[in-house]
mmCIF file of the C-alpha atoms, coordinates in Angstrom:
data_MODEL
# 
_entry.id   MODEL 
# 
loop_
_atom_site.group_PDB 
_atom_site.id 
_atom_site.type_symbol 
_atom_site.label_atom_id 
_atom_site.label_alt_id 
_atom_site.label_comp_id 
_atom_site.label_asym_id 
_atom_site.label_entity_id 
_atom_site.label_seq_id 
_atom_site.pdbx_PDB_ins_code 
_atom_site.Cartn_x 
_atom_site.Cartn_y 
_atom_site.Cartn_z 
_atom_site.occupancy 
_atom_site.B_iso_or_equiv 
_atom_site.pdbx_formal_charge 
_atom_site.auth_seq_id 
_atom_site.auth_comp_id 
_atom_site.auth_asym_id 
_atom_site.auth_atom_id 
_atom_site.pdbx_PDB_model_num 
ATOM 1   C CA . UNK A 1 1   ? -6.455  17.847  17.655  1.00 0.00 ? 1   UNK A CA 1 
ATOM 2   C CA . UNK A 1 2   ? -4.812  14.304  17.557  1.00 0.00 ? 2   UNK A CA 1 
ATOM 3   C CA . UNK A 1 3   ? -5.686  11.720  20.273  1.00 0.00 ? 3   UNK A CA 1 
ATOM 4   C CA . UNK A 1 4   ? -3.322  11.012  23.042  1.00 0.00 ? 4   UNK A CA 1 
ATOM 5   C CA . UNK A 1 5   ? -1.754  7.724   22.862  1.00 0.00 ? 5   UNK A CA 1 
ATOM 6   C CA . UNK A 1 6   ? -3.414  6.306   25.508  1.00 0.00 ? 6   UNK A CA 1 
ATOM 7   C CA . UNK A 1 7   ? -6.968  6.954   23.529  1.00 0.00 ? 7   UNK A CA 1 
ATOM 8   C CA . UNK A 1 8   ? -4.690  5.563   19.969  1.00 0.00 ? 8   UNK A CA 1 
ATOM 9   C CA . UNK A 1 9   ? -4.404  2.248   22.070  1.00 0.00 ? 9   UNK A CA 1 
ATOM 10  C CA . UNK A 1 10  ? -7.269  1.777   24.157  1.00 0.00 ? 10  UNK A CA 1 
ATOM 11  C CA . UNK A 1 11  ? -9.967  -1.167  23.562  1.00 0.00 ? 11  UNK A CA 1 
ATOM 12  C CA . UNK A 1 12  ? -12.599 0.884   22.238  1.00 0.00 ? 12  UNK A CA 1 
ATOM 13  C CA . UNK A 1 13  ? -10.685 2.505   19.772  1.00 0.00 ? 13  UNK A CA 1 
ATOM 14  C CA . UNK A 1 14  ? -9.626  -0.496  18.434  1.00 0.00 ? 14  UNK A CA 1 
ATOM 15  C CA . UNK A 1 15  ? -12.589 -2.385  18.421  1.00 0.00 ? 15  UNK A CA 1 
ATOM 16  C CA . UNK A 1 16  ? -14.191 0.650   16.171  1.00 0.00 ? 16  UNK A CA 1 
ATOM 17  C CA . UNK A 1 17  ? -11.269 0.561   13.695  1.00 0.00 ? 17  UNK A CA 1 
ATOM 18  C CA . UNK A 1 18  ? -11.888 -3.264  13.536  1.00 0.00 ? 18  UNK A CA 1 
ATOM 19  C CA . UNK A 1 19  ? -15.227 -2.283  12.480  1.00 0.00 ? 19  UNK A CA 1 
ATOM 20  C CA . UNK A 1 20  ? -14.748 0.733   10.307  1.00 0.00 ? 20  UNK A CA 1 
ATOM 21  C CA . UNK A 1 21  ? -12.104 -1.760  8.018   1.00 0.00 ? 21  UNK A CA 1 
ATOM 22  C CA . UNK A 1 22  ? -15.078 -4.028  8.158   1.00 0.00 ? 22  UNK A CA 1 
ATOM 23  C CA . UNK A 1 23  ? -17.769 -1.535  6.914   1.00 0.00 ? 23  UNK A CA 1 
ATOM 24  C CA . UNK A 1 24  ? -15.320 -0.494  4.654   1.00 0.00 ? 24  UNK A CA 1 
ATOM 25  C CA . UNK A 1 25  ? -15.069 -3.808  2.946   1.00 0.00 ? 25  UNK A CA 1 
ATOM 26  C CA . UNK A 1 26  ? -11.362 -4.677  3.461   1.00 0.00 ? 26  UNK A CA 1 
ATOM 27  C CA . UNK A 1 27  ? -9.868  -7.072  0.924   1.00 0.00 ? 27  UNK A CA 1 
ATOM 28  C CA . UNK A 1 28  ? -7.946  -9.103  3.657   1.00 0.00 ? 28  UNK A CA 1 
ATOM 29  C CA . UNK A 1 29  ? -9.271  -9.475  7.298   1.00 0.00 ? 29  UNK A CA 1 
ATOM 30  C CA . UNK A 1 30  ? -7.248  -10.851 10.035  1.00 0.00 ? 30  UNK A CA 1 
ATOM 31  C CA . UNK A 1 31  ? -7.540  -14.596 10.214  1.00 0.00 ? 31  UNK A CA 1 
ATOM 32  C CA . UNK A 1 32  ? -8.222  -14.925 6.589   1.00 0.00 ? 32  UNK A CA 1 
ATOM 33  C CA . UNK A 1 33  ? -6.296  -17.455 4.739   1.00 0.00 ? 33  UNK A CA 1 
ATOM 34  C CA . UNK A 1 34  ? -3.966  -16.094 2.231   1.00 0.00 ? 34  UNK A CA 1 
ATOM 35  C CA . UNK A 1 35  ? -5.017  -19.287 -0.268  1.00 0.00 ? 35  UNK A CA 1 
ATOM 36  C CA . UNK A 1 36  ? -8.547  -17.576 -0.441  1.00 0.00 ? 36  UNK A CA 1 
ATOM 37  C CA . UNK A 1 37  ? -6.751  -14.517 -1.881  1.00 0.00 ? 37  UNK A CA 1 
ATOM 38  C CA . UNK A 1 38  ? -4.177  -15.801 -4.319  1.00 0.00 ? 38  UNK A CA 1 
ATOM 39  C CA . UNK A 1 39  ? -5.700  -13.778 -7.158  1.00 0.00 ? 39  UNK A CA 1 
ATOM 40  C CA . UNK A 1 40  ? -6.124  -10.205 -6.209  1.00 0.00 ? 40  UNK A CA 1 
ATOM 41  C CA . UNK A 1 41  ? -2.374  -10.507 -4.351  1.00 0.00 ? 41  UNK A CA 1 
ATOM 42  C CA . UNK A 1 42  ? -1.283  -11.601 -7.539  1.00 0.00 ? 42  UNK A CA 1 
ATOM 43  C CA . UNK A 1 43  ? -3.251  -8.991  -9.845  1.00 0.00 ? 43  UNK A CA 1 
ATOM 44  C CA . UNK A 1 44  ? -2.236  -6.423  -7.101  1.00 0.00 ? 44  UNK A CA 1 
ATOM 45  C CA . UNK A 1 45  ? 1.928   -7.647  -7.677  1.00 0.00 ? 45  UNK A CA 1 
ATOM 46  C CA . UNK A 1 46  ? 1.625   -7.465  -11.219 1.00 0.00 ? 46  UNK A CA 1 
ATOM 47  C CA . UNK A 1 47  ? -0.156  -4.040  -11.266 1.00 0.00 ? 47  UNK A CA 1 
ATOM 48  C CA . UNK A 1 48  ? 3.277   -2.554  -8.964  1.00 0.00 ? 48  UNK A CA 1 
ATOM 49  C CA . UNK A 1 49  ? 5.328   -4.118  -10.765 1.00 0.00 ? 49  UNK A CA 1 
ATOM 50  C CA . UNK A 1 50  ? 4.173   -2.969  -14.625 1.00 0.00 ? 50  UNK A CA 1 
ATOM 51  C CA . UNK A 1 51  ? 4.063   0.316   -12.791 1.00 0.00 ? 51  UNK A CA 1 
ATOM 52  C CA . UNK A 1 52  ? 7.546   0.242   -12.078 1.00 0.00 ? 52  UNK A CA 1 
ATOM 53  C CA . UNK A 1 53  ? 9.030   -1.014  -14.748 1.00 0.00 ? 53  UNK A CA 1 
ATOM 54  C CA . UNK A 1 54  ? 7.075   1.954   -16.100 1.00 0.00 ? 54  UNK A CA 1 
ATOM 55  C CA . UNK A 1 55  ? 8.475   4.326   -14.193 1.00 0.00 ? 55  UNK A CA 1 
ATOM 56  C CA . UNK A 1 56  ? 11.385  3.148   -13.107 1.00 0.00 ? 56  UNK A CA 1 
ATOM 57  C CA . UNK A 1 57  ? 11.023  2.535   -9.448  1.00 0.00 ? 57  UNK A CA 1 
ATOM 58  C CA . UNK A 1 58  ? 11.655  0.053   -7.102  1.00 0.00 ? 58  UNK A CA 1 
ATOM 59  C CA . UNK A 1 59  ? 9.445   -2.625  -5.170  1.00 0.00 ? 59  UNK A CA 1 
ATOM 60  C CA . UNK A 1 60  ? 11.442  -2.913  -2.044  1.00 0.00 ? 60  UNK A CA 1 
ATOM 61  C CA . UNK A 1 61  ? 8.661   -4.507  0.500   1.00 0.00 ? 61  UNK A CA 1 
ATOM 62  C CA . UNK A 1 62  ? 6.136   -6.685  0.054   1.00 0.00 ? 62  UNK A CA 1 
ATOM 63  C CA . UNK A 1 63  ? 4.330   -7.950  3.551   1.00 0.00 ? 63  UNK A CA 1 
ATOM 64  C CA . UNK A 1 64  ? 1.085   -9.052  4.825   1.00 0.00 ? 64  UNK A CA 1 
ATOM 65  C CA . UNK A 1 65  ? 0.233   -7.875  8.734   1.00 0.00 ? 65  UNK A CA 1 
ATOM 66  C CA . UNK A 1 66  ? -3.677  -7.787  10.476  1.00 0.00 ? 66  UNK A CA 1 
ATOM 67  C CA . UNK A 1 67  ? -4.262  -5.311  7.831   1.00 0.00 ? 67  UNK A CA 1 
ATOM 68  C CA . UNK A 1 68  ? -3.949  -6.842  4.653   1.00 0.00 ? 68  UNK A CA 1 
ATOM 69  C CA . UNK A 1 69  ? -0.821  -6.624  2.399   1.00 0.00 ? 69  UNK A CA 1 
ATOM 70  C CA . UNK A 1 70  ? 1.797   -3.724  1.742   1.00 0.00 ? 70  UNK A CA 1 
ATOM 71  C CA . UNK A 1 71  ? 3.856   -2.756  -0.738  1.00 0.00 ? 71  UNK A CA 1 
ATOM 72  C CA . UNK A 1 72  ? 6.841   -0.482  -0.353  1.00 0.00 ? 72  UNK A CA 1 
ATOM 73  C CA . UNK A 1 73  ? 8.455   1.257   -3.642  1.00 0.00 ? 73  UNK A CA 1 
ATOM 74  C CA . UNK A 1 74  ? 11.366  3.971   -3.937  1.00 0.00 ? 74  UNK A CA 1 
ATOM 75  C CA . UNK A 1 75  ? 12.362  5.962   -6.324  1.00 0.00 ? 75  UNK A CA 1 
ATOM 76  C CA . UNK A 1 76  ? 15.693  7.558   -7.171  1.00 0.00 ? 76  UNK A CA 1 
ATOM 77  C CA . UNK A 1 77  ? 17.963  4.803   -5.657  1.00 0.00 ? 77  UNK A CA 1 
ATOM 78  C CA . UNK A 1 78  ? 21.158  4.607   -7.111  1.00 0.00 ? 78  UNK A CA 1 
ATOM 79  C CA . UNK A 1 79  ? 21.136  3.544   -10.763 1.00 0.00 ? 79  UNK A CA 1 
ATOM 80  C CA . UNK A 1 80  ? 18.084  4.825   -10.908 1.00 0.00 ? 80  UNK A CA 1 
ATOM 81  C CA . UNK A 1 81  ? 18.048  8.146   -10.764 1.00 0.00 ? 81  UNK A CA 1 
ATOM 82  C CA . UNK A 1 82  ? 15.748  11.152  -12.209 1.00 0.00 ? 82  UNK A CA 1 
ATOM 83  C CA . UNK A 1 83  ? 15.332  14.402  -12.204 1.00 0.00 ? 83  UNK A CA 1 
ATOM 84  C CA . UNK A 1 84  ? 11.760  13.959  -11.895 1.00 0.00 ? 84  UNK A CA 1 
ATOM 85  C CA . UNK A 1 85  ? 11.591  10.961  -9.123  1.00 0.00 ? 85  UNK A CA 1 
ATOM 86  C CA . UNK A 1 86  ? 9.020   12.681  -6.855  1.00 0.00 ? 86  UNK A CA 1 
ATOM 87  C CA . UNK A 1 87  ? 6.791   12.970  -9.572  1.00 0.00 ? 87  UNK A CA 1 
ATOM 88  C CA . UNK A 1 88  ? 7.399   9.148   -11.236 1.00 0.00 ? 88  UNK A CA 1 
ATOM 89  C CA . UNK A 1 89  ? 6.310   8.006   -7.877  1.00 0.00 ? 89  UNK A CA 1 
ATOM 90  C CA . UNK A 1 90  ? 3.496   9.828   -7.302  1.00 0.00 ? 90  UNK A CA 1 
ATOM 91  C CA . UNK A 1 91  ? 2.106   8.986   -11.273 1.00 0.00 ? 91  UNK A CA 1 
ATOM 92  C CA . UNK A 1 92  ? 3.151   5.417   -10.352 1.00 0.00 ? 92  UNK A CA 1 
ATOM 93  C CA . UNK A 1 93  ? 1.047   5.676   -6.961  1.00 0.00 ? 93  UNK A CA 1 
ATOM 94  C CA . UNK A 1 94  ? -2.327  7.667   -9.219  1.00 0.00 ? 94  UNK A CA 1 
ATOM 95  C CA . UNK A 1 95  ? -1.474  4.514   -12.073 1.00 0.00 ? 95  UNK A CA 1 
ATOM 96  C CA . UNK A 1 96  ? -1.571  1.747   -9.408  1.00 0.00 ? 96  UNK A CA 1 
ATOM 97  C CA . UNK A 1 97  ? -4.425  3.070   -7.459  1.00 0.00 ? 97  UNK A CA 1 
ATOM 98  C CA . UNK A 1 98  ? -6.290  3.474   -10.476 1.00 0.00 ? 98  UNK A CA 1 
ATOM 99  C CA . UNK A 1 99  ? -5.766  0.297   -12.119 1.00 0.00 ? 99  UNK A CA 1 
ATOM 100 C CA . UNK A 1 100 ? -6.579  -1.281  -8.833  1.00 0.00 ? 100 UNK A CA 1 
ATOM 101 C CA . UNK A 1 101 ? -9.422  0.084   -8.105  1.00 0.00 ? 101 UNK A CA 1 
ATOM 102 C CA . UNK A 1 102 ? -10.458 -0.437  -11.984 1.00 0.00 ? 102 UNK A CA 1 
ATOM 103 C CA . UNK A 1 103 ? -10.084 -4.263  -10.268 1.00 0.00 ? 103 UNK A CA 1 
ATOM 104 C CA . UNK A 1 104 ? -13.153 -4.026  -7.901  1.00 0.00 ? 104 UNK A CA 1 
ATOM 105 C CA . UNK A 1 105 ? -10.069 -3.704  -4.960  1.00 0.00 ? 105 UNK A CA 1 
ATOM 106 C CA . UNK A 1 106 ? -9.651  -1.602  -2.074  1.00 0.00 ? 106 UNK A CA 1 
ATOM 107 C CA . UNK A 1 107 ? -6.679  0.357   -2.034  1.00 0.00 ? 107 UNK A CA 1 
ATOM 108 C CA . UNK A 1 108 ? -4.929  3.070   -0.021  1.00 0.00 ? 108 UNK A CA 1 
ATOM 109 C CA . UNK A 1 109 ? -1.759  4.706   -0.929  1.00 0.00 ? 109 UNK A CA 1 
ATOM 110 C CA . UNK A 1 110 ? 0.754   6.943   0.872   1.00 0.00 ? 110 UNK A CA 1 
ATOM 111 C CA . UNK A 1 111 ? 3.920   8.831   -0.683  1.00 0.00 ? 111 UNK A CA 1 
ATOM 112 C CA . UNK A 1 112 ? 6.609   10.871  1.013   1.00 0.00 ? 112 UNK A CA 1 
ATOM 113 C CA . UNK A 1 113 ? 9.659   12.072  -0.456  1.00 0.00 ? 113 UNK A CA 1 
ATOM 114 C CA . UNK A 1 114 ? 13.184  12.313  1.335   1.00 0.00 ? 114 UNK A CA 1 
ATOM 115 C CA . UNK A 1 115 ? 16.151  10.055  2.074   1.00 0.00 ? 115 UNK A CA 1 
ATOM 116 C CA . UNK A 1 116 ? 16.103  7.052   1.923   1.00 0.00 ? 116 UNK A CA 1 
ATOM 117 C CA . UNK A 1 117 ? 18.440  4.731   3.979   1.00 0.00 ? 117 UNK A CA 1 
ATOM 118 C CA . UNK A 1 118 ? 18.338  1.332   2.601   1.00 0.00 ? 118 UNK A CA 1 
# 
């Protein structure tokens, strides 16, 4: 089953997801300096945003937090509308991921589908 929350936050648990991002060769550790990443941010912004011009979505977040950067997109907000949003977004996600990775970068995706509030 899923952990309890008190396992989700406890010291241990941490300190072996610290490692398992390590192992796993994460682009962007914490305490890195953004200047010593300038390129793959900026090949990883140009690769959503071709995507959604492509597809006609949305880049609606962009942040950097302990775990490297994120990128939110949307599809189907007003103006831009399809029958077919959920699966733009999800050929966006496969075209992103896959030119990424094409890149030598590490790269996880998530999509959901619902409402939106914006």
């Amino acid at each position: 089953g899923l952990p309890s929350l008190q396992e989700v936050l406890s010291p241990e648990r941490k300190e072996s997801e610290r490692a398992r991002r390590e192992k796993d060769g994460e682009v962007i550790k914490p305490g890195d300096r953004l200047e010593d990443h300038v390129e793959d941010v900026q090949a990883a912004m140009a690769a959503v945003q071709k995507r959604m011009l492509k597809y006609d979505g949305s880049l609606l977040q962009y942040r950097m937090d302990e775990k490297g950067f994120l990128m939110i997109c949307a599809f189907g907000l007003p103006g831009k509308t399809h029958e077919d949003g959920p699966v733009r977004g999800v050929r966006a996600a496969l075209s992103i991921r896959n030119a990424l990775k094409s890149e030598g970068q590490r790269v996880c995706i998530g999509v959901t589908t619902g409402q939106l509030f914006c």
